[in-house]
TORPA-353776 format. One line per 8 residues: number of its first residue (from 1); their letters; for each residue x, y, z of N, C-alpha, C, O. Coordinates in steps of 0.1 Angstrom, whole numbers. Each point is the difference from the previous one (the first is absolute). Layout:
BEGIN
NUM) A) X/Y/Z/X/Y/Z/X/Y/Z/X/Y/Z; ... .
! end
This chain:
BEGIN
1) XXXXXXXX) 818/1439/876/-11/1/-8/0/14/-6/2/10/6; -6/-11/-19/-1/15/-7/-19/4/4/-9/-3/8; 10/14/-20/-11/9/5/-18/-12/-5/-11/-1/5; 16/-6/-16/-8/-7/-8/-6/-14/12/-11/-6/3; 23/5/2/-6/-14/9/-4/5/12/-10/-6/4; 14/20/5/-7/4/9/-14/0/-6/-9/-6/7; 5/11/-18/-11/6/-4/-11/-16/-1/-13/1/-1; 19/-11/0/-6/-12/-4/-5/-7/11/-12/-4/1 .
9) XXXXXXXX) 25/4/9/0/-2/14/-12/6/8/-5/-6/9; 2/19/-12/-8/11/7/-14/-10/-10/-7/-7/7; 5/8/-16/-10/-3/-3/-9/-12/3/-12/1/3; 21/-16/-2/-1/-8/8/-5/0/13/-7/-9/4; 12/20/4/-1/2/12/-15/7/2/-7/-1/10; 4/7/-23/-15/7/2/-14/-9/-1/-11/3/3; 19/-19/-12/-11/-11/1/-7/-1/12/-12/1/4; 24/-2/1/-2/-4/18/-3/8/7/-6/-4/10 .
17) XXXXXXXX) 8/16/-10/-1/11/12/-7/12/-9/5/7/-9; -21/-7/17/-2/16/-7/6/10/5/-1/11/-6; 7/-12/16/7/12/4/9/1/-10/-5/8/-8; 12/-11/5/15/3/-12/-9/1/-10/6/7/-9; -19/-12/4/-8/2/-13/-4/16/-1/-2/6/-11; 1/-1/21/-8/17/5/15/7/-3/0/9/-8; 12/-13/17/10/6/-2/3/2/-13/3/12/-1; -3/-16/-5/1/0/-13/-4/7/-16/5/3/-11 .
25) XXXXXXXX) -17/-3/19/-13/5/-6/1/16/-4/-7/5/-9; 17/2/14/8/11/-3/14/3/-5/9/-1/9; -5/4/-23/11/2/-6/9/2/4/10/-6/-2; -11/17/12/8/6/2/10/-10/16/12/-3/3; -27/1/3/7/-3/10/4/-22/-3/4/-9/8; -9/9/-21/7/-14/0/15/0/-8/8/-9/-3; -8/23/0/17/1/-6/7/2/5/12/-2/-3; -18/9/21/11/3/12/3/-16/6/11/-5/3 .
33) XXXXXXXX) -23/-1/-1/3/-13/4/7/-12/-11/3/-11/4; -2/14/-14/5/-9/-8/18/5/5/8/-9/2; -4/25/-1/11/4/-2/3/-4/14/11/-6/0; -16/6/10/3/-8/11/6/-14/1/12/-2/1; -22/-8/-3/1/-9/-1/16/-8/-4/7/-7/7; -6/14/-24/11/2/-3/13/0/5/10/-7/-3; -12/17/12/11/7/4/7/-12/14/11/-3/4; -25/0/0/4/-11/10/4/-15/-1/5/-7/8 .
41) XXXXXXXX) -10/5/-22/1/-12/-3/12/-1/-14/-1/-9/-10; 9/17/11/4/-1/-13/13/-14/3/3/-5/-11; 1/1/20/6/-9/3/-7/-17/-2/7/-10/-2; -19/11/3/-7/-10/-1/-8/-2/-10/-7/9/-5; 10/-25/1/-3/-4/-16/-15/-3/0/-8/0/9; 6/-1/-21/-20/0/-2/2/-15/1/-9/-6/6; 21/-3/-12/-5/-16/1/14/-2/-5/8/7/-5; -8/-23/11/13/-7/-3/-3/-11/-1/3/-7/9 .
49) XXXXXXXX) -9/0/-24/-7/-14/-1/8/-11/8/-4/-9/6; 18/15/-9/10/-12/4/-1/-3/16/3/-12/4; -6/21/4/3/0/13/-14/-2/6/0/-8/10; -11/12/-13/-10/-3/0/-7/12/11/-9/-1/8; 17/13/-14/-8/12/3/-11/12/-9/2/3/-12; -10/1/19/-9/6/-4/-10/10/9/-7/-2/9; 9/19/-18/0/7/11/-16/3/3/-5/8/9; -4/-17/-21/-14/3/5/-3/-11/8/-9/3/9 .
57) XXXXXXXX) 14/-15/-9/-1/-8/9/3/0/19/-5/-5/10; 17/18/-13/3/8/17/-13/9/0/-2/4/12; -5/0/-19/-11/10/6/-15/-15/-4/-12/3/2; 14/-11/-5/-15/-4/3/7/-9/14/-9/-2/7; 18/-2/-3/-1/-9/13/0/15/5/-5/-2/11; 7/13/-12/-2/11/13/-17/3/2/-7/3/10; 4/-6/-22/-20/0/2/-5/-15/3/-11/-3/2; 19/-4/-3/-6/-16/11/1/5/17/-9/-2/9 .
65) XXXXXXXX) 21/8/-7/-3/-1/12/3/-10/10/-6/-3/10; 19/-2/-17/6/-16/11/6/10/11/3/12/3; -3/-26/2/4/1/15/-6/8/8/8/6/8; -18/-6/-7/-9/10/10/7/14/-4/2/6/11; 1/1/-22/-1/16/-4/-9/2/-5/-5/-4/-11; 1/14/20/-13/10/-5/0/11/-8/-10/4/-7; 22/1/6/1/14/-7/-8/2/-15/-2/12/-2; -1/-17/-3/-4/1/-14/-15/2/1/-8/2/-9 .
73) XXXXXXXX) 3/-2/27/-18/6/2/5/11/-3/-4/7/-10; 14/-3/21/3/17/5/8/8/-13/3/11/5; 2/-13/-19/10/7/-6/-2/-11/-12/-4/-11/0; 10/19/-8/3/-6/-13/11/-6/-1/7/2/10; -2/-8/-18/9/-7/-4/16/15/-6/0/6/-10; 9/-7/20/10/14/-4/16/-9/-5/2/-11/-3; 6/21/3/12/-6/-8/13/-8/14/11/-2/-2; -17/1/13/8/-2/4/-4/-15/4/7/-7/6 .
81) XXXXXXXX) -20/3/-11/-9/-13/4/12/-11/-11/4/-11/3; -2/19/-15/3/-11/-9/16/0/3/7/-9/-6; 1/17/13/12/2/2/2/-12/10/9/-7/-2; -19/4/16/0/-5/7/-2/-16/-6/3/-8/8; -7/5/-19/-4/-12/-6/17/-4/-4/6/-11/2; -1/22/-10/12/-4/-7/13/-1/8/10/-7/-4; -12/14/14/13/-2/10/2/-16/-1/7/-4/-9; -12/-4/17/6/-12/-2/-3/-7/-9/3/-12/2 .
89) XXXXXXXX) -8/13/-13/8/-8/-15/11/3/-4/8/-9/-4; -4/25/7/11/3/-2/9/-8/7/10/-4/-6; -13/3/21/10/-1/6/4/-18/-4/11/-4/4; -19/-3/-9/-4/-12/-3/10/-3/-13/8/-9/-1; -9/18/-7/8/3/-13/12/4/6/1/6/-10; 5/-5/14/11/6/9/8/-11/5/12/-1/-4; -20/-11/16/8/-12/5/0/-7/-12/12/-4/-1; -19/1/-11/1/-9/-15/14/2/-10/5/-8/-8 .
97) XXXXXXXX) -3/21/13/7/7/-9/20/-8/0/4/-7/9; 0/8/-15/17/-3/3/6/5/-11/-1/-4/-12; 10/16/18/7/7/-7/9/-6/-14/7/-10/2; -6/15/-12/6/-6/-9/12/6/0/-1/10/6; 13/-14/-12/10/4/-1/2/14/-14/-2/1/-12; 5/8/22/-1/16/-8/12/-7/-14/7/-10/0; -9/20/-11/6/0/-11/11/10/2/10/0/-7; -12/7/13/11/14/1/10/-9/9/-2/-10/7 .
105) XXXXXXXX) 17/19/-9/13/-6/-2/4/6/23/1/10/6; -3/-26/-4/1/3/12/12/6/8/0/0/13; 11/8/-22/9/8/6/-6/16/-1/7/9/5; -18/-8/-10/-7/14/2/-17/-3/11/-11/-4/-4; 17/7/20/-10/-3/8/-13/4/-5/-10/-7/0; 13/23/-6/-12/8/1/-13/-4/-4/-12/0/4; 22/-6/-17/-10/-5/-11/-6/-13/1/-11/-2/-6; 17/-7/14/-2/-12/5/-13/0/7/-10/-7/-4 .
113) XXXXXXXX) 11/15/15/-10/4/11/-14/5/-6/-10/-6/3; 10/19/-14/-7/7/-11/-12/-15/-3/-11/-1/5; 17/-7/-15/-1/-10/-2/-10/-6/10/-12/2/0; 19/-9/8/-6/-7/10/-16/2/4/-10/-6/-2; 15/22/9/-13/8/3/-11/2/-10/-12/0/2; 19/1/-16/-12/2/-10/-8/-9/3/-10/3/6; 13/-17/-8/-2/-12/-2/-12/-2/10/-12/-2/-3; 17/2/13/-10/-3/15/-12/10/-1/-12/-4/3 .
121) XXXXXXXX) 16/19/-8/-8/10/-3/-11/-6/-14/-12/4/-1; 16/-9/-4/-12/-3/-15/-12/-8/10/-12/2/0; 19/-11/6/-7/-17/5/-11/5/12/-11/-6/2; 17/22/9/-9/0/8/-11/8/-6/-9/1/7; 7/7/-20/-5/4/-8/-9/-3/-8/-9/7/-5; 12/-17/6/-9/-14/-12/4/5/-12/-10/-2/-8; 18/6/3/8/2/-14/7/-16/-6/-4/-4/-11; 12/-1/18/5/-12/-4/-8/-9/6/-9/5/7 .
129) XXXXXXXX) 9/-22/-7/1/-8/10/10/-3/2/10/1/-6; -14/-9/24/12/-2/9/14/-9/-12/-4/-3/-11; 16/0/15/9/-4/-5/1/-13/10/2/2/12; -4/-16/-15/-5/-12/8/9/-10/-3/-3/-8/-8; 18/7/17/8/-10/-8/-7/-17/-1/-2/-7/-10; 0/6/20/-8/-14/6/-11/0/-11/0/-11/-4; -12/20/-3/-6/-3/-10/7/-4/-13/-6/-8/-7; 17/13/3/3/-3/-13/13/-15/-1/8/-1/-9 .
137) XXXXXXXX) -10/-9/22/7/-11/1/-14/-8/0/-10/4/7; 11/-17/-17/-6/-9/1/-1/-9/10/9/-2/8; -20/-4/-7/-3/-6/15/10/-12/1/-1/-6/11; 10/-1/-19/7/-7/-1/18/5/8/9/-6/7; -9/16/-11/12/10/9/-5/9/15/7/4/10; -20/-3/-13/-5/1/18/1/-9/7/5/3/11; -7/-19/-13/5/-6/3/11/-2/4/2/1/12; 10/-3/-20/11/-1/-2/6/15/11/10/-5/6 .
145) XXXXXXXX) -11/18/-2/2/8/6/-5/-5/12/10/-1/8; -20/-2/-4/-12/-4/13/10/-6/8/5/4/10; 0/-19/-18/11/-7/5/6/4/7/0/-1/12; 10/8/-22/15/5/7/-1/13/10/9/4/7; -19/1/-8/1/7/9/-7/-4/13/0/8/9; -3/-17/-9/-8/-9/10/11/-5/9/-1/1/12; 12/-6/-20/13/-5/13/6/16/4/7/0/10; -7/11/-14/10/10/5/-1/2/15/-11/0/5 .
153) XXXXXXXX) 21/0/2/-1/0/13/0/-11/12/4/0/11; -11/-10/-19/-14/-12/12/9/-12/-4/8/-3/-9; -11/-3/17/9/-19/-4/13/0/-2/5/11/0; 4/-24/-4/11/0/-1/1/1/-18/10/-3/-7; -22/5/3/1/1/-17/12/9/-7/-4/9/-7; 14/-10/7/10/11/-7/-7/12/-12/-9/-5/-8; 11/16/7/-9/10/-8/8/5/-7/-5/4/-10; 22/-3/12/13/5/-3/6/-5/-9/0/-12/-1 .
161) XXXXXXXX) 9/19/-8/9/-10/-11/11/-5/9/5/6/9; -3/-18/-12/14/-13/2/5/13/8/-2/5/12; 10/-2/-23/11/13/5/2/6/7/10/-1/7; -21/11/-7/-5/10/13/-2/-7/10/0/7/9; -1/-19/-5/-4/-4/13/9/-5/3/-2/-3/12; 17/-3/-16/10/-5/1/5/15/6/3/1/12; -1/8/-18/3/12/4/-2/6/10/9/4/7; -24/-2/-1/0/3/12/-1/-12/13/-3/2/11 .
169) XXXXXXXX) 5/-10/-14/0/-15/12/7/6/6/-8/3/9; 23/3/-5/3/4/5/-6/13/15/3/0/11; -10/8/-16/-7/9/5/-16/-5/9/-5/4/10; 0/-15/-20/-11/-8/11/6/-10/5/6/-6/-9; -4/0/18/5/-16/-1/-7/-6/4/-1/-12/-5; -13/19/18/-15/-10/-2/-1/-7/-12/0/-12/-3; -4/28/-8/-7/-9/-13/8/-7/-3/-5/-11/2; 16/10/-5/12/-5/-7/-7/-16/3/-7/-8/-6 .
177) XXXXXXXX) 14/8/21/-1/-16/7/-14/-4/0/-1/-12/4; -9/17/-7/-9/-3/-2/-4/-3/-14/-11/-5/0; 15/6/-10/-3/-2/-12/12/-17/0/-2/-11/-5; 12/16/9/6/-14/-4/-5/-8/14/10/-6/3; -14/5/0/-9/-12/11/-9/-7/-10/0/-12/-3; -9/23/-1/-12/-4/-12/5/-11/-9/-3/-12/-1; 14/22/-5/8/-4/-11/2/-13/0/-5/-7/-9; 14/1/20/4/-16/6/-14/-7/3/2/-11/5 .
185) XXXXXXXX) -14/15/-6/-8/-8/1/-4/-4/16/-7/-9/5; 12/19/2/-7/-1/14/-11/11/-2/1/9/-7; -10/-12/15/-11/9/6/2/13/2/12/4/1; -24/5/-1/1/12/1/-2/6/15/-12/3/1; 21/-1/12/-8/0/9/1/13/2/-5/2/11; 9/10/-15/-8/13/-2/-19/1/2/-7/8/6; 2/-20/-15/-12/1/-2/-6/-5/10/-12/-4/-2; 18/4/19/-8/-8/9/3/14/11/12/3/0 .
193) XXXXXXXX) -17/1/5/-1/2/16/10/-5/8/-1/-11/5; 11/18/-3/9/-3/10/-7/-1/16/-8/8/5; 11/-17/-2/-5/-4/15/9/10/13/-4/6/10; 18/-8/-16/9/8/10/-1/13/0/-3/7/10; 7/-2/-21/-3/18/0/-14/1/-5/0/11/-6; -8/-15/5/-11/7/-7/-1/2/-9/-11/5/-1; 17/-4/-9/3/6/-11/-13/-5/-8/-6/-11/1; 2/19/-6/-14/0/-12/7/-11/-13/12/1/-1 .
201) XXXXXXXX) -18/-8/-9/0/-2/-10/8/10/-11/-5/11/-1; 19/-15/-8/5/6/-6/8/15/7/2/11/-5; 1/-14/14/10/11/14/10/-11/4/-3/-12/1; 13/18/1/14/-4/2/-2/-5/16/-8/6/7; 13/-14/-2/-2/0/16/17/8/5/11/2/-4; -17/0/15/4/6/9/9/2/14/-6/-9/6; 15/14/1/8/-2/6/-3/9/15/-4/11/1; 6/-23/10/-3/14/14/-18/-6/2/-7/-7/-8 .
209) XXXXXXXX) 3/14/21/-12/-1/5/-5/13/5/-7/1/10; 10/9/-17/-8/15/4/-14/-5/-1/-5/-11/-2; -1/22/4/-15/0/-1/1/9/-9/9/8/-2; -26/-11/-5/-1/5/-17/8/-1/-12/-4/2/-12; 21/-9/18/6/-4/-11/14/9/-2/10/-3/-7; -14/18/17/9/13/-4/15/-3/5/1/-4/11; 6/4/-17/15/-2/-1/0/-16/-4/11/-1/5; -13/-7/-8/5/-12/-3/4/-2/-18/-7/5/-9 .
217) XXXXXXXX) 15/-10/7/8/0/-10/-5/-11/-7/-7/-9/5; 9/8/-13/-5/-10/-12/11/-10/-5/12/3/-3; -19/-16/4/9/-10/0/4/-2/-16/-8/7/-7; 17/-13/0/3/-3/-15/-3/-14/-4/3/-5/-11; -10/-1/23/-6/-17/3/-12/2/5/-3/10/6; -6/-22/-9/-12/-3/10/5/-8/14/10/-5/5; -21/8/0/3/-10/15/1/-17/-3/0/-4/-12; 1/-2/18/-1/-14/-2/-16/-4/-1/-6/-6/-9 .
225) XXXXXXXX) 2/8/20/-17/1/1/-5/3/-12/-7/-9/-6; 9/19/0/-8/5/-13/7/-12/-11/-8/-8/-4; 19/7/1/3/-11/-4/-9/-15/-3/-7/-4/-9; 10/-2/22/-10/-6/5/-15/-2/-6/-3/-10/-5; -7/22/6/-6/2/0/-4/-2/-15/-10/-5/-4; 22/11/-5/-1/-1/-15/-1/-17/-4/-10/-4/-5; 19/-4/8/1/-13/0/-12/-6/-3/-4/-4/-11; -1/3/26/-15/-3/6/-10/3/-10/-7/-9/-5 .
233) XXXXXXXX) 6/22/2/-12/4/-11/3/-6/-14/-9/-2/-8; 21/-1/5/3/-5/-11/-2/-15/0/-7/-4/-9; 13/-6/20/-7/-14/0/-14/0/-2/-4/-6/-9; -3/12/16/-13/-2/3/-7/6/-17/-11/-4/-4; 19/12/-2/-10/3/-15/5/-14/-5/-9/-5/-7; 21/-3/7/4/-9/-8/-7/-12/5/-6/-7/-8; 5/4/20/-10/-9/7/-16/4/-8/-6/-11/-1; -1/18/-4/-11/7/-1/1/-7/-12/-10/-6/-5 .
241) XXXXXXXX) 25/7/-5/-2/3/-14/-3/-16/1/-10/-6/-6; 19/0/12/1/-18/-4/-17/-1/3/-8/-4/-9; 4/7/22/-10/-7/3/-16/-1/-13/-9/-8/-1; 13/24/-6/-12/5/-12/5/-13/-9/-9/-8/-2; 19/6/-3/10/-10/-9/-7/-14/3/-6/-6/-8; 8/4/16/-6/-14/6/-19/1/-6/-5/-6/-9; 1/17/18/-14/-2/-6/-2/3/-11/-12/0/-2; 21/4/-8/-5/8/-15/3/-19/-6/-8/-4/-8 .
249) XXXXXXXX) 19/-4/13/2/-14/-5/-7/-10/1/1/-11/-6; -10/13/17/-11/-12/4/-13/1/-5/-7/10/1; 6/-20/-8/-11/-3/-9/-12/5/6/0/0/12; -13/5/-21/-16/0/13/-10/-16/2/-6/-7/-7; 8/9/21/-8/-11/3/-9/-2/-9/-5/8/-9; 1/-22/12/-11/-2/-8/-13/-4/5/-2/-8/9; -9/14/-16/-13/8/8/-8/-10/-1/-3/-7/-10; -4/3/26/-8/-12/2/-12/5/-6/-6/11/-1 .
257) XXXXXXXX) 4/-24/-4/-16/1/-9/-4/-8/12/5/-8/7; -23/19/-10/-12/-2/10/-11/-1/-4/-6/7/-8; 0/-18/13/-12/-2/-4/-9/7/-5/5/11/4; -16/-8/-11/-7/7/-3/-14/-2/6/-7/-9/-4; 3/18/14/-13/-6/7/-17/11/-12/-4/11/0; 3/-18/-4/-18/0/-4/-13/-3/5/-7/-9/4; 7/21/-7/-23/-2/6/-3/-20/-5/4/-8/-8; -11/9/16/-12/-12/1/-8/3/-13/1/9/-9 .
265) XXXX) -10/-20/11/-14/2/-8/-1/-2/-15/9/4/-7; -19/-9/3/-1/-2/-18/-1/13/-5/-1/11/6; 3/-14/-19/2/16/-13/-13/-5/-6/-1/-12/-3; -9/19/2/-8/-3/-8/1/12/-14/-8/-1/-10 .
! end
């Protein structure tokens, strides 16, 4: 903030507070406090419609008095009340933010970095707004993102091109043999609870009976049990699906008509 918005800021603050109205009330000493002010706040912006900041708004919630603070019986409203407001918008503007890709020629670090830092430097400033890749994709490609990044990691959903995963089969052979199981149309029994080793959901099972698991080696197969286990869960959804099938085909009974019982007595 320059000298004009401290001065505006200050005046605002004198609505509210006769104390800063008295302070004031002298030239001299409201040009030392204006030059103050200043000096402490020159990092922090008077307002940022976009973000939904406003620095007379940090000094009237400091004269409400949330949260059980009292200060504003005992002291006026000083520059470090409204510093304390802006720390975490900033820091709020900060997690929003996602670096854009610098213009400067990424075989000169210096300038790269220059760059970078400016950049982050404008945004905790309130000079720019944040840089928001996820805002400037329509909700039709959030979507479409949500998805795919939704299988990375989890299930036997492939995330990888053809290629690349041909390439390294070699190097996993779990996933490997586990994708072509899928592949053939058998069950997934990664997705069950090994009964023999314990093995959690989507973990490899395991080789040996240590305790906690330490030194045992990891098998490049499931157990038979977990196997099994996949089978079972799979009959039983297909048993589930026929049985919905059946009732989605059978017609609705048809609904007994019942007498209708009525009062006694003439209508006059």
């Amino acid at each position: 903030m320059i000298d004009n918005h401290i001065a505006a800021l200050l005046a605002f603050a004198g609505r509210l507070d006769s104390r800063v109205r008295r302070a004031l009330a002298d030239p001299q000493q409201s040009a030392r406090t204006i030059a103050d002010w200043t000096a402490a706040l020159a990092d922090v912006p008077a307002t940022l419609p976009d973000t939904g900041w406003d620095a007379s708004q940090a000094v009237r919630r400091y004269y409400e008095q949330r949260g059980g603070d009292r200060s504003a019986q005992f002291r006026p409203v000083e520059p470090h009340d409204v510093l304390a407001a802006w720390a975490p918008h900033r820091a709020e503007l900060m997690n929003r933010h996602t670096d854009p890709v610098p213009e400067a020629d990424p075989d000169d670090p210096a300038a790269w970095r220059a760059e970078l830092l400016g950049t982050r430097a404008a945004v905790a400033h309130g000079h720019t707004p944040p840089s928001q890749y996820r805002a400037e994709i329509n909700a039709a490609g959030q979507k479409r993102l949500a998805a795919l990044v939704g299988g990375v990691g989890h299930g036997p959903r492939r995330y990888l091109p053809a290629e690349v995963a041909e390439q390294l089969a070699e190097f996993r052979p779990t996933r490997a043999a586990r994708e072509a199981a899928v592949a053939s149309g058998q069950p997934d029994a990664y997705a069950h609870t090994c009964t023999w080793c314990r093995a959690a959901p989507e973990e490899p099972c395991r080789t040996g009976f240590r305790r906690h698991g330490k030194g045992r080696g990891i098998k490049a197969t499931p157990h038979p049990c977990r196997i099994d286990a996949a089978h079972r869960a799979a009959e039983q959804a297909e048993d589930e699906q026929q049985r919905l099938a059946r009732l989605m085909c059978q017609p609705p009974a048809p609904r007994e008509s019942r007498a209708r019982h009525t009062t006694g007595g003439q209508h006059r």
